[in-house]
PATOR-184238 format. One record per residue (C-alpha): residue number from 1; x negated, y, z. Coordinates in steps of 0.2 Angstrom, whole numbers. Layout:
<recs>
- rolo	east	north	up
- NUM	X	Y	Z $
...
</recs>
This chain:
<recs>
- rolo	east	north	up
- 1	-201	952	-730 $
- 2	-183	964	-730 $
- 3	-169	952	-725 $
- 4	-149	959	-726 $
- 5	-140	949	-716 $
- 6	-118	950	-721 $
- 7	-107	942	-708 $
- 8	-87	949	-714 $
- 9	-80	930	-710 $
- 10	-70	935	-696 $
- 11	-57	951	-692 $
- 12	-76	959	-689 $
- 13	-89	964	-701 $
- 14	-107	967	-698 $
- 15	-123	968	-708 $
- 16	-139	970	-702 $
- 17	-158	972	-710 $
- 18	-173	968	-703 $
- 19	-190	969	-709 $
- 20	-205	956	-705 $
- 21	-191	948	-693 $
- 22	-188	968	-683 $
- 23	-173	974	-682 $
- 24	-172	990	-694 $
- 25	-153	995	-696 $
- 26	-137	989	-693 $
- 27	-118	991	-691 $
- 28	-105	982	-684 $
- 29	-86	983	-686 $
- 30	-69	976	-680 $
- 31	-58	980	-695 $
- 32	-45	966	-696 $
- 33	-42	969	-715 $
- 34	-51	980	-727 $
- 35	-68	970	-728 $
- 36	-66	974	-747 $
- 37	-66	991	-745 $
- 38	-80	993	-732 $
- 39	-94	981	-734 $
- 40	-102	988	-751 $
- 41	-103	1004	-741 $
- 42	-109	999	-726 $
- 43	-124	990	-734 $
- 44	-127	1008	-745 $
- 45	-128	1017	-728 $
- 46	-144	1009	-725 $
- 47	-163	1013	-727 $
- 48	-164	1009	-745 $
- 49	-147	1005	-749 $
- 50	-150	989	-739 $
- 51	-161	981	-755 $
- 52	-170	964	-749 $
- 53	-179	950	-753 $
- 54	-167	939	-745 $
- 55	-149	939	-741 $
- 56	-141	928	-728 $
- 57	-121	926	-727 $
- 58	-110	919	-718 $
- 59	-101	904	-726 $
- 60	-88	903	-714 $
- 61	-75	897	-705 $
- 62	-64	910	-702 $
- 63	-55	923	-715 $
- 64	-52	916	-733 $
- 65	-54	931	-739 $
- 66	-67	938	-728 $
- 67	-79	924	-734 $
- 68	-76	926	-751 $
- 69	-80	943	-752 $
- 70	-96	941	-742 $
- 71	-103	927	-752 $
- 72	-98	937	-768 $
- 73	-106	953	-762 $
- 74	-121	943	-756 $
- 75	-123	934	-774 $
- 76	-121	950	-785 $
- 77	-134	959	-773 $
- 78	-145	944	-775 $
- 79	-146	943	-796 $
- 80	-145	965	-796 $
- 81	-162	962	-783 $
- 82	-166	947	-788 $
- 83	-167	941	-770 $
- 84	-165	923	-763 $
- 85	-146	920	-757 $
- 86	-146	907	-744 $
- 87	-128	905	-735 $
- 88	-126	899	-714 $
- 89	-108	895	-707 $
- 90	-101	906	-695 $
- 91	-100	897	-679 $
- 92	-118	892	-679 $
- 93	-121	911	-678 $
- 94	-111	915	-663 $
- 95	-116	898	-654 $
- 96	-135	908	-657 $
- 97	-127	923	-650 $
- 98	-123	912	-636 $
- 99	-138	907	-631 $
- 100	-148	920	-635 $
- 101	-137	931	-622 $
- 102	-134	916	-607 $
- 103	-149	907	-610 $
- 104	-153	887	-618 $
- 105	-140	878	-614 $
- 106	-126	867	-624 $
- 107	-109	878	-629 $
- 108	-93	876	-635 $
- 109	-88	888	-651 $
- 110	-70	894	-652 $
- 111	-65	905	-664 $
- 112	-46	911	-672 $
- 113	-40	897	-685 $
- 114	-24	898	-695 $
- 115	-6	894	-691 $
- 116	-9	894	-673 $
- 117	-25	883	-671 $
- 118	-45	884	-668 $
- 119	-60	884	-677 $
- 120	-69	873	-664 $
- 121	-86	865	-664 $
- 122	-99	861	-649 $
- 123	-117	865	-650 $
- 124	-132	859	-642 $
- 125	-145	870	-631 $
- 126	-157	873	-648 $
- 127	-142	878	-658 $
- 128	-136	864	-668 $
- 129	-121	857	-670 $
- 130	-118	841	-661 $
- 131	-100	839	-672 $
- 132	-93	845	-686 $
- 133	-81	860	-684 $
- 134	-63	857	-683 $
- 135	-47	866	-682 $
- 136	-37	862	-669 $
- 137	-21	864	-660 $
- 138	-27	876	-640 $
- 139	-20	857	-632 $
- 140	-30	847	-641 $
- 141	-47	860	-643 $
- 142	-46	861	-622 $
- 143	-45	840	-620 $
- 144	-60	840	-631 $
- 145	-70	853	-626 $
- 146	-85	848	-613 $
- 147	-97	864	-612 $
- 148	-100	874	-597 $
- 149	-100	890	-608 $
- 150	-90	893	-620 $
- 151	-90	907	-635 $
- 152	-81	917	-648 $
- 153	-65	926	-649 $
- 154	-53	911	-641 $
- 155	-67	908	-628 $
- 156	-57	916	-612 $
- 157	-41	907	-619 $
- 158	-50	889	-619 $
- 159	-56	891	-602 $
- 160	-40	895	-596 $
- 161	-30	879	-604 $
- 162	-46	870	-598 $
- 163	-45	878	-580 $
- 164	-65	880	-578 $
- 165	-79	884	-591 $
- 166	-87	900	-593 $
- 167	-80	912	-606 $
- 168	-93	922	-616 $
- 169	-80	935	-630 $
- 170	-89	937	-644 $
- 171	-85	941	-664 $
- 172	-100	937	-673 $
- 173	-113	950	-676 $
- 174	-125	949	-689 $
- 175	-141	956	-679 $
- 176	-141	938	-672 $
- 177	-142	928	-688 $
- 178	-163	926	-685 $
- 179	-159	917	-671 $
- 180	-150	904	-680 $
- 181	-158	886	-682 $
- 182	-167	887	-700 $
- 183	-162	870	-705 $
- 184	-146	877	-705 $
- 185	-147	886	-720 $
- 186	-142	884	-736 $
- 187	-146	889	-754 $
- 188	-127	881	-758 $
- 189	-115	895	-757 $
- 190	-100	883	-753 $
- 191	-88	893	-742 $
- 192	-85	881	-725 $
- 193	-67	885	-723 $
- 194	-62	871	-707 $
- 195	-46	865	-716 $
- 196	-38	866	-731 $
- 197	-37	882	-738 $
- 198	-19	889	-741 $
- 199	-26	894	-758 $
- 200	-41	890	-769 $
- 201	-51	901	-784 $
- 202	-51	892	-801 $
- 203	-69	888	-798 $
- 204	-63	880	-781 $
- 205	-50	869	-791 $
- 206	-61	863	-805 $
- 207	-72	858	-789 $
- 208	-59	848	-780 $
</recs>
């Protein structure tokens, strides 16, 4: 069965299709802005215009926008295909990235937040969470941090407030997403956004 794997939560963007779990194609970006304006075109680029039977997608945390525009392209491609949607949150994926590269062991996510804080969440040695994510202020995140290793884009900047840990820079790469515990998917597209989002769809307001 073809999976498309989207991942355009953070400053990066990455997609990635695999066939009866192999690795087929992929592409992997740091664009900062424009996710918009690259993602559909990346997915075109590969072997059969990326069409699958499944679509996973990052939920989030991380960019607003970003995760709109991934679930959003991941649900259209899904009724145009008729594929299954199913959605994973962000920090889950790079905590898999983690240990797929240093080996099972618990970490400590760390990704950039808004207005100055941290997406944080600790993970065990299998991959799950062991806490909810939060976003925190670099003080507080580096008091409550425990992991030997710790990942993501504000991994290096956690260790040093923290003065030890290991630091393993990562953006998350959507290659990695079969790594990812399967109870941690979800078929409720509900982006995860860590705090209160600075602004919300209609959709999102009728919810609240």
């Amino acid at each position: 069965m073809k999976t498309l794997a989207i991942d355009c939560s953070t400053e990066a963007c990455s997609i990635a299709l695999f066939d009866a779990g192999g690795l087929v194609a992929h592409d992997h970006r740091i664009l900062g802005r424009g996710h918009a304006e690259q993602l559909v075109p990346m997915i075109e680029a590969l072997p059969g215009h990326g069409r699958a039977w499944r679509i996973l997608v990052a939920l989030g945390p991380g960019s607003f926008t970003g995760i709109r525009i991934g679930i959003a392209t991941a649900r259209a491609l899904g009724l145009v295909w008729r594929s299954e949607v199913l959605g994973y949150p962000t920090l889950a994926l790079v905590a898999a990235m983690a240990i797929e590269q240093q080996g099972s062991q618990p970490v400590d996510v760390a990704m950039q937040g808004g207005h100055g804080e941290w997406f944080v969440q600790p993970f065990g040695a299998g991959g799950a969470p062991e806490k909810d994510v939060r976003s925190l202020d670099p003080e507080v995140a580096a008091r409550d941090s425990q992991a030997e290793l710790i990942a993501g884009t504000q991994a290096e900047a956690l260790v040093s407030l923290r003065g030890s840990g290991t630091a393993l820079p990562l953006h998350p790469d959507a290659r990695f997403t079969p790594h990812i515990p399967q109870a941690l998917l979800v078929s409720h597209l509900r982006p995860v956004y860590g705090r209160a989002p600075d602004a919300k769809t209609v959709a999102e307001r009728r919810q609240a």
